[in-house]
C-alpha positions as CSV (number, residue, x, y, z in Angstrom):
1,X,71.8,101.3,113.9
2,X,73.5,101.5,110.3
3,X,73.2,105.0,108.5
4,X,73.5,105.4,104.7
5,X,76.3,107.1,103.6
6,X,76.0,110.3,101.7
7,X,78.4,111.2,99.0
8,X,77.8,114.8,100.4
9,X,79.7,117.3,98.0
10,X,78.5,117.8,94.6
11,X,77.4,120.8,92.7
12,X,73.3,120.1,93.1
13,X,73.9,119.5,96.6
14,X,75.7,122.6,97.6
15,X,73.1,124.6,95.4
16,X,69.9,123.2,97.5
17,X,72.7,123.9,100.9
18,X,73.0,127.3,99.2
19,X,69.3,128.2,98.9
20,X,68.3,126.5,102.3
21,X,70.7,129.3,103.9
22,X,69.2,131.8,105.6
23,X,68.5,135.0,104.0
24,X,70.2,137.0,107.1
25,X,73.0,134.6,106.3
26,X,73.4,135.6,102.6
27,X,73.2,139.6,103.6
28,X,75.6,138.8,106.5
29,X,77.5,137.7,103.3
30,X,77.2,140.1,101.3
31,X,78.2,142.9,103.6
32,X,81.0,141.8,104.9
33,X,83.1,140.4,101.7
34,X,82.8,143.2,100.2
35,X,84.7,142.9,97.1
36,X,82.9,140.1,95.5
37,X,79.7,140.8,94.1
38,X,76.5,139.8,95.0
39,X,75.8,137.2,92.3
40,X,79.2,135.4,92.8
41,X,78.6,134.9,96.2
42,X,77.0,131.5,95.7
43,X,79.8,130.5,93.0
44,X,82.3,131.9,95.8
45,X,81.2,129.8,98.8
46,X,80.7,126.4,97.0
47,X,84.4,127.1,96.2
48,X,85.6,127.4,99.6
49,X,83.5,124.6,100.4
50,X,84.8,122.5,97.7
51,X,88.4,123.4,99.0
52,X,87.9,122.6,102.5
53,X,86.4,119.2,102.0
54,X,89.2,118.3,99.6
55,X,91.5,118.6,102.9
56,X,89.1,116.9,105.0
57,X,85.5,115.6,104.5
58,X,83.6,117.0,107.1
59,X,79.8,117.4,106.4
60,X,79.6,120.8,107.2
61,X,81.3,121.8,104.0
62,X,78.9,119.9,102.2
63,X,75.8,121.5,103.4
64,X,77.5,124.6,103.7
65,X,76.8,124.9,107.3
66,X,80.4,126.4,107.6
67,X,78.7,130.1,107.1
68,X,75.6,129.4,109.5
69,X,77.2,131.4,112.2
70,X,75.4,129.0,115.1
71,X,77.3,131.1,117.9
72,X,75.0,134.4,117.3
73,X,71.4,132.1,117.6
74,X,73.0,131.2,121.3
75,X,71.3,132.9,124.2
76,X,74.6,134.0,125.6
77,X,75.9,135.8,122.2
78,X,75.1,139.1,123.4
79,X,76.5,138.4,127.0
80,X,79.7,136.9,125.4
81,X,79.7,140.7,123.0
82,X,79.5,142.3,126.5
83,X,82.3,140.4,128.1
84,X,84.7,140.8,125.4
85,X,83.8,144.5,125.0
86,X,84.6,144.4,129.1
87,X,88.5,142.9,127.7
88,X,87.6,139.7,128.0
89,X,89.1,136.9,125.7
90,X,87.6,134.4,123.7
91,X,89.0,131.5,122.7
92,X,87.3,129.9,119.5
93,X,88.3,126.4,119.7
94,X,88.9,124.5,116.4
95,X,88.1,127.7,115.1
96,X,88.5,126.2,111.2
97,X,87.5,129.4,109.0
98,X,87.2,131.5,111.4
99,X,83.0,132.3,110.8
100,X,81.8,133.1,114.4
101,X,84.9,135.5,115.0
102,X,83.6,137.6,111.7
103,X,80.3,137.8,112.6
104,X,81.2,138.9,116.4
105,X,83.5,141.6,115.2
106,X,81.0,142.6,112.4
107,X,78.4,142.5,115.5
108,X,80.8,145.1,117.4
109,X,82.8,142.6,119.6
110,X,86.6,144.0,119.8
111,X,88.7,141.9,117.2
112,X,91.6,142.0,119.3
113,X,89.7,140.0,122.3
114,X,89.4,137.4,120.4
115,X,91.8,134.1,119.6
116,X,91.1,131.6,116.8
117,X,92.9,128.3,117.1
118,X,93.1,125.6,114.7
119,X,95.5,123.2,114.5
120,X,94.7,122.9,110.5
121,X,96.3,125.9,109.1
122,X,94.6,125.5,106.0
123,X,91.2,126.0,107.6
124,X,92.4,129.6,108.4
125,X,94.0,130.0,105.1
126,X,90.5,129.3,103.8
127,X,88.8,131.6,106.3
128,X,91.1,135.0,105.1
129,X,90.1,133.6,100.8
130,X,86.4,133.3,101.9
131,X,86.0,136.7,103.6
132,X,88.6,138.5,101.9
133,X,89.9,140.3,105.6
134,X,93.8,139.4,105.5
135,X,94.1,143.0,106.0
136,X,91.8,144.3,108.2
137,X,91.0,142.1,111.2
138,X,92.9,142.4,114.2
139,X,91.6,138.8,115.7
140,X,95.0,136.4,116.2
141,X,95.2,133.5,114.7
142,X,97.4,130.6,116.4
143,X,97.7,127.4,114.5
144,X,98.6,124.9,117.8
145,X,97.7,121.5,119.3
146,X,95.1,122.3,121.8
147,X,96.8,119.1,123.8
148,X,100.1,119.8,123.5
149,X,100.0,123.9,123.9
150,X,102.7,126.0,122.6
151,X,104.3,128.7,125.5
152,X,102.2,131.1,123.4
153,X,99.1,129.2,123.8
154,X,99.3,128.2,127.4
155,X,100.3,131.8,128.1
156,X,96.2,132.8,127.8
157,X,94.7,130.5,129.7
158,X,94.7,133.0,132.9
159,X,92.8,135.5,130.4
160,X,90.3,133.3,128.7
161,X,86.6,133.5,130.2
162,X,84.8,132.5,127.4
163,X,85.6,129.2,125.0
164,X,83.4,128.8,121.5
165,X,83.8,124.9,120.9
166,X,81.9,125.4,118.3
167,X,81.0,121.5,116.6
168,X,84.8,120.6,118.3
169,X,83.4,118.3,121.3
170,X,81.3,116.3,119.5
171,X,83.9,115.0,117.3
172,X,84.6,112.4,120.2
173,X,83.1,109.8,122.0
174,X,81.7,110.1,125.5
175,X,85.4,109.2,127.5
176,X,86.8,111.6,124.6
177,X,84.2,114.6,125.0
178,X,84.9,114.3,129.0
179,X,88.8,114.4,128.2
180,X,88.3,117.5,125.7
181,X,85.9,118.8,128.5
182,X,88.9,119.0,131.1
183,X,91.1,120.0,129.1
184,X,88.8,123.1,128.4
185,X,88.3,123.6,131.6
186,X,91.7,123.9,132.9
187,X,92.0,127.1,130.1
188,X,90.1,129.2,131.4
189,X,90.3,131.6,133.8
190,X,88.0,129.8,136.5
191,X,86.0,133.1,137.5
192,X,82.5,132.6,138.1
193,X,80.6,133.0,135.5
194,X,83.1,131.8,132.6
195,X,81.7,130.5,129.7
196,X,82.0,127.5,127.5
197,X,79.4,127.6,124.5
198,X,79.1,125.1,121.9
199,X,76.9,123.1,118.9
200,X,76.8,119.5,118.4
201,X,74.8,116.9,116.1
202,X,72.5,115.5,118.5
203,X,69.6,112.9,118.5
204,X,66.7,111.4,120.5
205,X,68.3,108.0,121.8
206,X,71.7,109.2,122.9
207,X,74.5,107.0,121.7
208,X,77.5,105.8,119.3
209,X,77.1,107.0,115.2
210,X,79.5,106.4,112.5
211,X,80.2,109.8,110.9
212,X,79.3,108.5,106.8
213,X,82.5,110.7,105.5
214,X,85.2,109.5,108.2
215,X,86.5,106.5,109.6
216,X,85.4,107.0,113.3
217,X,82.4,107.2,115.3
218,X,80.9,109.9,118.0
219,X,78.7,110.1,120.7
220,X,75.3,111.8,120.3
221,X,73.4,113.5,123.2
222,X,70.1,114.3,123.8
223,X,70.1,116.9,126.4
224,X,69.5,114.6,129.4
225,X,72.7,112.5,128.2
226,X,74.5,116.2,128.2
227,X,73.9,117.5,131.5
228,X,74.7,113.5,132.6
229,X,78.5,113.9,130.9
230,X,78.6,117.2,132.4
231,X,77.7,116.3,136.0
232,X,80.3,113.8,135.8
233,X,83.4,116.4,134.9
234,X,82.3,118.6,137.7
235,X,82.6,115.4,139.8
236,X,85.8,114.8,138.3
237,X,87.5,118.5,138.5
238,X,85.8,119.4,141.9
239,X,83.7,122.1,139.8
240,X,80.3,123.1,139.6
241,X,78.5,124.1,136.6
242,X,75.4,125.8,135.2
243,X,74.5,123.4,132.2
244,X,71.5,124.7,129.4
245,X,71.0,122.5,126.1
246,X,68.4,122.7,123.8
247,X,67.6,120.6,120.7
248,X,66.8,122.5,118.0
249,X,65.4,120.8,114.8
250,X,65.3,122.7,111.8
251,X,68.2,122.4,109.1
252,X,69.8,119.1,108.1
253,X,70.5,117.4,111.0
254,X,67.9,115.1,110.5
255,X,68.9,113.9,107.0
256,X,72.5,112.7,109.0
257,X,70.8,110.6,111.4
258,X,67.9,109.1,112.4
259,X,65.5,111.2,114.8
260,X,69.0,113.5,114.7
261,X,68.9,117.2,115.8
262,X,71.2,120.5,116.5
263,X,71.9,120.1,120.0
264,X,72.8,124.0,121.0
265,X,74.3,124.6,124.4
266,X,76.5,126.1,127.0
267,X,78.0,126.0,130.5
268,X,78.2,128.0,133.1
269,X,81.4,128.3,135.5
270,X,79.7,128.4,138.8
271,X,82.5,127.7,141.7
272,X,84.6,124.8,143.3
273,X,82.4,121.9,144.6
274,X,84.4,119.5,147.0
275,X,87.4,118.2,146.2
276,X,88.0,116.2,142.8
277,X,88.2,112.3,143.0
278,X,91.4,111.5,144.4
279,X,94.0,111.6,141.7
280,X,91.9,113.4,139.3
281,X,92.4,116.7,137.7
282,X,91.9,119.7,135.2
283,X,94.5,117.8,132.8
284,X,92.5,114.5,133.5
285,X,93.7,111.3,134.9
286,X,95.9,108.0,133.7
287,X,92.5,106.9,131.2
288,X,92.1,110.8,130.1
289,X,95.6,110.9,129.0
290,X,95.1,107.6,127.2
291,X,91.9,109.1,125.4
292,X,94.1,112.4,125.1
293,X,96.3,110.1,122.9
294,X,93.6,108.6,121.1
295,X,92.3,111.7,120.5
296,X,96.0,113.2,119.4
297,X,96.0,110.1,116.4
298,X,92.5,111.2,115.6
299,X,94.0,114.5,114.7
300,X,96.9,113.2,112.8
301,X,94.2,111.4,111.0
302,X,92.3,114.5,110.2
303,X,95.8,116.1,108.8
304,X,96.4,113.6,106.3
């Protein structure tokens, strides 16, 4: 299926993106950066939007979807709250501006639980000029390969219980998202009951799309397609998991792809099953490390 491309980011674009935001979104906005007033809010945004899709493309600076804060519509945001009020950590994977962290702290989550990782340190440079917060959060802030883990990094994975992927996974195909998925897996803590929430661009026939701003394609779910890939890395890794999707259809989703929607979702850490496929494991096998490096020039691609 072909899909016209959009030149996404241009000033009458970003001001329909503008008023389609939410007006919860706009007060969120407004109370947290407090030094900028409320009437160059809009001016404000579109610049940080304009900035962050001069480093890399992505659509969600052209629609502005950057400051939709998807984690707090998820039906685990006040469990995830209570968990990292309980000490906790989060890990917000591919964290880029750092949006769901501020609206958890504003929401009374303890900055300090929390970890932002980005390999782009740009995208968190961006984060502290768009809310203005250099100063006063306490969240850390690790700018890392989420492959090829620093000491620092690997020295949380015992901690974390909950991962935000945020829209991360779906920036692969299916053999990618099932690599990223292990690779996940293997940092968490592996109590029951840990956590890995996420967002994705989903759509009705589940399948391959070429992304219109970047030279690669991804795989779509529907949420039948979803629990499938996530059946098979509990096969894989000798875990079990709780899987909930749902596909939620307002926003813009459907002007990126045919019959396209917001596919919202988490899993559930649940136990061990029997034991993983014989040479399999949390790091993934021969293939996944081959994807892994796939996935690793994908990155470099993204930097350049």
């Amino acid at each position: 299926m072909s899909h016209q491309v959009t030149e996404f980011l241009n000033w009458d674009l970003l001001r329909l993106a503008w008023e389609d935001l939410p007006r919860e979104t706009k007060a969120f906005l407004c109370s947290y950066i407090r030094d900028v007033k409320s009437d160059d809010l809009e001016s404000h945004v579109k610049h940080i939007a304009n900035a962050g899709w001069d480093r890399v493309p992505y659509p969600c600076f052209g629609m502005l979807s950057f400051v939709d804060f998807d984690l707090s519509k998820s039906p685990v945001y006040d469990e995830i709250i209570s968990n990292l009020t309980a000490s906790s950590v989060m890990l917000d994977l591919g964290c880029g501006l750092g949006q769901e962290i501020r609206r958890l702290v504003y929401d009374g989550a303890p900055a300090e639980n929390i970890v932002g990782l980005d390999k782009d340190e740009r995208f968190i440079e961006l984060g502290f000029d768009l809310f203005r917060d250099m100063a006063t959060l306490d969240s850390t802030f690790l700018v890392d390969d989420f492959f090829k883990p620093s000491p620092k990094l690997a020295q949380l994975a015992s901690q974390i219980r909950v991962i935000n992927s945020g829209y991360f996974l779906h920036l692969w195909d299916w053999g990618g998202q099932v690599s990223v998925a292990k690779c996940m897996i293997g940092y968490l803590s592996l109590q029951e009951g840990d956590l890995i929430t996420g967002v994705q661009f989903g759509r009705e026939d589940a399948g391959l799309w070429k992304v219109p701003t970047l030279d690669y394609a991804i795989f779509l779910h529907n949420p039948a397609s979803f629990a499938s890939m996530w059946h098979q890395i509990g096969e894989e890794t000798g875990t079990r998991w709780l899987v909930w999707s749902r596909s939620d259809r307002e926003g813009t989703h459907e002007k990126l792809a045919a019959k396209g929607f917001r596919l919202r979702w988490y899993v559930r850490y649940e136990g061990r099953q029997s034991q993983p496929v014989p040479g399999e494991n949390f790091s993934g096998n021969q293939a996944d490390q081959e994807r892994c490096k796939s996935i690793q020039l994908r990155e470099n691609f993204r930097n350049e």
